[in-house]
N, C-alpha and C positions, 0 to 999 in steps of 0.2 A: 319779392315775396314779402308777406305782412309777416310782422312779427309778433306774436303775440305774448303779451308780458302781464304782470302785476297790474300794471297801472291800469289791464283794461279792469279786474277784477275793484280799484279803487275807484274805475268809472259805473260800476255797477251797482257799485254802494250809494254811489251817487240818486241813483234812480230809485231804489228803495221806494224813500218816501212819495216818491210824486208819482212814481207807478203801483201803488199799494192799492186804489180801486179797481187797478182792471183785473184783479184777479187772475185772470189766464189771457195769453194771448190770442188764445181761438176765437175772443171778443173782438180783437183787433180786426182791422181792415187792412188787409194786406193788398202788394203788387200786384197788378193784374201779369198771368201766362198761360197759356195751354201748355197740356206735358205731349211731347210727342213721341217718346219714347221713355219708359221707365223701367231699369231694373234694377230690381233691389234698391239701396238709397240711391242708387243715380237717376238723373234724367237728365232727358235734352228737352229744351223748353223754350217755347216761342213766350216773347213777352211784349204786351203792348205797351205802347208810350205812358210814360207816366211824369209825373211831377216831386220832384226832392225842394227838399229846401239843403243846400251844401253850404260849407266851410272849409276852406285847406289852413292848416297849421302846421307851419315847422316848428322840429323838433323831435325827439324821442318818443316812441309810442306811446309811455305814457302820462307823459305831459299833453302829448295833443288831443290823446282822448278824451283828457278831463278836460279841458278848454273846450274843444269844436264841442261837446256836449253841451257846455254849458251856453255855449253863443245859441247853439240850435230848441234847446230845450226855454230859454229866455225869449228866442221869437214864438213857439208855438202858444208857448204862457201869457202872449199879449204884448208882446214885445216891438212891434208892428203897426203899420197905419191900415189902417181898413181901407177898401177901395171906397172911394166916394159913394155914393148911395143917393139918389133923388126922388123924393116921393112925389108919383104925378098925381098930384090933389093943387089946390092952392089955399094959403101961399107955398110956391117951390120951395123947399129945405135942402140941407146941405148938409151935410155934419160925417165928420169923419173920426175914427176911435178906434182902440184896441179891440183885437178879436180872439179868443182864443181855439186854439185848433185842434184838433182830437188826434192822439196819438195813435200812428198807425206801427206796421210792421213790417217788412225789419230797418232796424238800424244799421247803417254798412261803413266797413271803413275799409280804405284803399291805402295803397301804397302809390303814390303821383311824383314821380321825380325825385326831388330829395325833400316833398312836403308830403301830407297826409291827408285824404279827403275821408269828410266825417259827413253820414248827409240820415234824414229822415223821409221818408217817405211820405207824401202827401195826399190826404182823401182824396180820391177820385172826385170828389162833386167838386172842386177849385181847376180851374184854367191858370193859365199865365195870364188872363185879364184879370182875375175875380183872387186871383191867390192874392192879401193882403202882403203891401210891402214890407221887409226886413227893415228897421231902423237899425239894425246895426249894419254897414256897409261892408262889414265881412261875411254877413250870410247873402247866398243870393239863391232865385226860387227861379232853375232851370227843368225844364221836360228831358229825358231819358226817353232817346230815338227808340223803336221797334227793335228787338234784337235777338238772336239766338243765344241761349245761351246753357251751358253744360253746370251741373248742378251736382252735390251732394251733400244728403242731410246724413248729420248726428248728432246723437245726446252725447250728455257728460260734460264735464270744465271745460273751462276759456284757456286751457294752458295751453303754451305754445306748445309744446309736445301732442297734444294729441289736436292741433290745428297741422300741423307736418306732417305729420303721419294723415290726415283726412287729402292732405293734398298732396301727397305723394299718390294714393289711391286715384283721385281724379284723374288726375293728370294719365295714370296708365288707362281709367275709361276713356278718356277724350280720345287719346292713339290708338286704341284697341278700334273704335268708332272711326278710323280712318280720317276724324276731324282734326283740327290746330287750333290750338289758344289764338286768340285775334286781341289781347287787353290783360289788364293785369288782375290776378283773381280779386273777390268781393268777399271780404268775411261779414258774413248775417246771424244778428242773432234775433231771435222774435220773442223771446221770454223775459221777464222782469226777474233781476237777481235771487229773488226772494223763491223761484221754481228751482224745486230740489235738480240739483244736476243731473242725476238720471232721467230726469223726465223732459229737460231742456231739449229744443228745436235749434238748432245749429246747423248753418249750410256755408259751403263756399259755393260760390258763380264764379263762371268765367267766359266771357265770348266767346263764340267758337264758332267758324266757317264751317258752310255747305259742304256736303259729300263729294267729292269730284265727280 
């Protein structure tokens, strides 16, 4: 189970300033999913493939949040090689450079063994060919298979209390749905600190297998 503490609140602070033009996250370019079922904040939802840039960091939650942010947040800011580029004119050129990447939605952090996966989610218009490489060899930029997966959103704080309380409710949709967690949940947030709490967009995911 994620834990949510302080430290995510001192990774939020974090973001302040470098998330100050998007204004709302409804600008963001989120996950691509169908909802197949929704009621109330739940749903089940198919999700297509998509592309993360991830980080794992041990240690305490909130030490690794403020780190895997900051490794993740430093590749999107140009931290990175650009893929090669060739213009067919002549003479052929070459040149390779920093690129920066537009900030999508949501941020997610997992609970992985005794480490913690921090990952950002990647425009749609980038491939694993065309997604610029990580220069720091702790981020790497993997696709997220097709997946089912069980969902619910809230507003209100990052406090682990009312993250327990969201995921004790899940967890009774998911059994109620005659489905089972297949993975460990996903805490999401898609709003920049500076979104008054009541109006924040907060979800936990969690895999979940077919109906028998």
């Amino acid at each position: 189970m994620i834990s949510i503490s302080r430290g995510l609140r001192a990774l939020a602070l974090l973001l302040a300033g470098s998330l100050a033009p998007l204004g709302s996250a409804m600008a963001i370019e989120e996950a691509p999913f169908k909802t197949l079922v929704a009621d109330g904040p739940f749903e089940i939802r198919e999700y297509a493939p998509y592309l993360v840039a991830e980080t794992y960091v041990e240690g305490g939650f909130g030490e690794v949040g403020n780190e895997g942010f900051r490794r993740l947040f430093r590749y999107i800011s140009g931290d990175n090689a650009k893929a090669a580029s060739i213009a067919m004119t002549a003479p052929v050129e070459q040149s390779a450079a920093s690129e920066k990447i537009a900030m999508t939605a949501p941020v997610e952090q997992q609970k992985v063994g005794a480490r913690w996966r921090i990952a950002f989610v990647l425009p749609a218009s980038y491939t694993l060919a065309t997604a610029p490489k990580p220069l720091d060899p702790r981020v790497t930029v993997v696709e997220m298979p097709a997946r089912r997966m069980a969902s619910v959103r809230y507003s209100g704080t990052w406090s682990e209390a009312r993250y327990d309380e969201q995921l004790a409710a899940l967890a009774k949709f998911v059994t109620d749905r005659g489905l089972s967690p297949e993975g460990e949940p996903v805490f999401a947030r898609y709003d920049p600190p500076f979104m008054p709490w009541f109006l924040r967009r907060n979800e936990i995911v969690v895999p979940v297998g077919r109906t028998p």
